[in-house]
C-alpha positions in Angstrom: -85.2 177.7 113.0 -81.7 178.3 114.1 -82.0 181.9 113.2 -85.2 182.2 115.4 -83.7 180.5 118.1 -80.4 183.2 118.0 -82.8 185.9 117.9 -85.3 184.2 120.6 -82.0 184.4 123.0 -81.3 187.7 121.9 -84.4 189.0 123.4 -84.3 186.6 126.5 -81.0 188.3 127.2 -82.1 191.7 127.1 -85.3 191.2 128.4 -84.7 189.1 131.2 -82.1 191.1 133.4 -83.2 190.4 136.7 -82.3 186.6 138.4 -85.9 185.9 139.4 -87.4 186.4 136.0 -84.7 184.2 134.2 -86.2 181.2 133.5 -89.2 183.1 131.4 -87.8 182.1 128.3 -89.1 178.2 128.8 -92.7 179.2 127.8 -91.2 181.2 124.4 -92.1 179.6 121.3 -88.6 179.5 120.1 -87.5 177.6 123.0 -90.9 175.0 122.6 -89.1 174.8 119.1 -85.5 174.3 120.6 -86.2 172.2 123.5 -86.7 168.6 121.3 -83.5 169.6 119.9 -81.1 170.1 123.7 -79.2 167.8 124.9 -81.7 166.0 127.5 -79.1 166.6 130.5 -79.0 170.5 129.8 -82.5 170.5 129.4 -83.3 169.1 132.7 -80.3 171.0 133.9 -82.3 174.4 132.8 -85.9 173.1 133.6 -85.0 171.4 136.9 -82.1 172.7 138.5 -82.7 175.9 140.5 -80.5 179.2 139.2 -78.9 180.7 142.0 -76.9 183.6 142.5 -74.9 184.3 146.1 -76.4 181.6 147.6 -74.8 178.3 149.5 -74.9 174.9 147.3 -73.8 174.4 144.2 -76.0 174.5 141.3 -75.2 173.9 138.0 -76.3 176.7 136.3 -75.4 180.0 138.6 -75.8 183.1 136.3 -78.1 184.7 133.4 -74.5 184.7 131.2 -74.1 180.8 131.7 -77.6 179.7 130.3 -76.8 182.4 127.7 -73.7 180.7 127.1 -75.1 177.4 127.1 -77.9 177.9 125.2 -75.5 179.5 122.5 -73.4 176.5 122.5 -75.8 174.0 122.4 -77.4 175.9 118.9 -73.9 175.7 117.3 -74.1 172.3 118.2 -77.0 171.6 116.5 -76.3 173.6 113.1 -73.3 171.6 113.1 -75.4 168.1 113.0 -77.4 169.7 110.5 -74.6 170.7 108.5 -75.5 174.6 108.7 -72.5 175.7 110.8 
């Protein structure tokens, strides 16, 4: 699964360049298979929170590079629960 979820990313990256069609990744398999797994506050935080870019407020997640980031990051995290880190 981790390895699907890596690649699953991969693809989101590369295929998702544009700021509108970001969030198309939440209807991916790998991510159905990843989302039990997040932390529930990032979840919400990429479900819920609106992704911004030059606009006024603050969200929490700004740019297709942070949910990269933090989708990479939470992954680690969970190989290393499952001892495969």
């Amino acid at each position: 699964m981790l390895a699907e979820w890596r690649e699953g990313l991969r693809e989101a990256e590369s295929n998702s360049p544009q700021m509108d069609r970001l969030r198309s990744f939440l209807t991916t398999p790998w991510y159905k298979t990843l989302r039990p797994h997040l932390n529930p506050s990032l979840r919400d935080d990429l479900e819920l929170t609106p992704i911004l870019a030059g606009s006024i407020g603050t969200p929490v997640i700004k740019y297709r590079q942070d949910v990269a980031v933090l989708l990479n990051d939470e992954i680690d995290r969970i190989a290393k629960e499952w001892d495969m880190a």
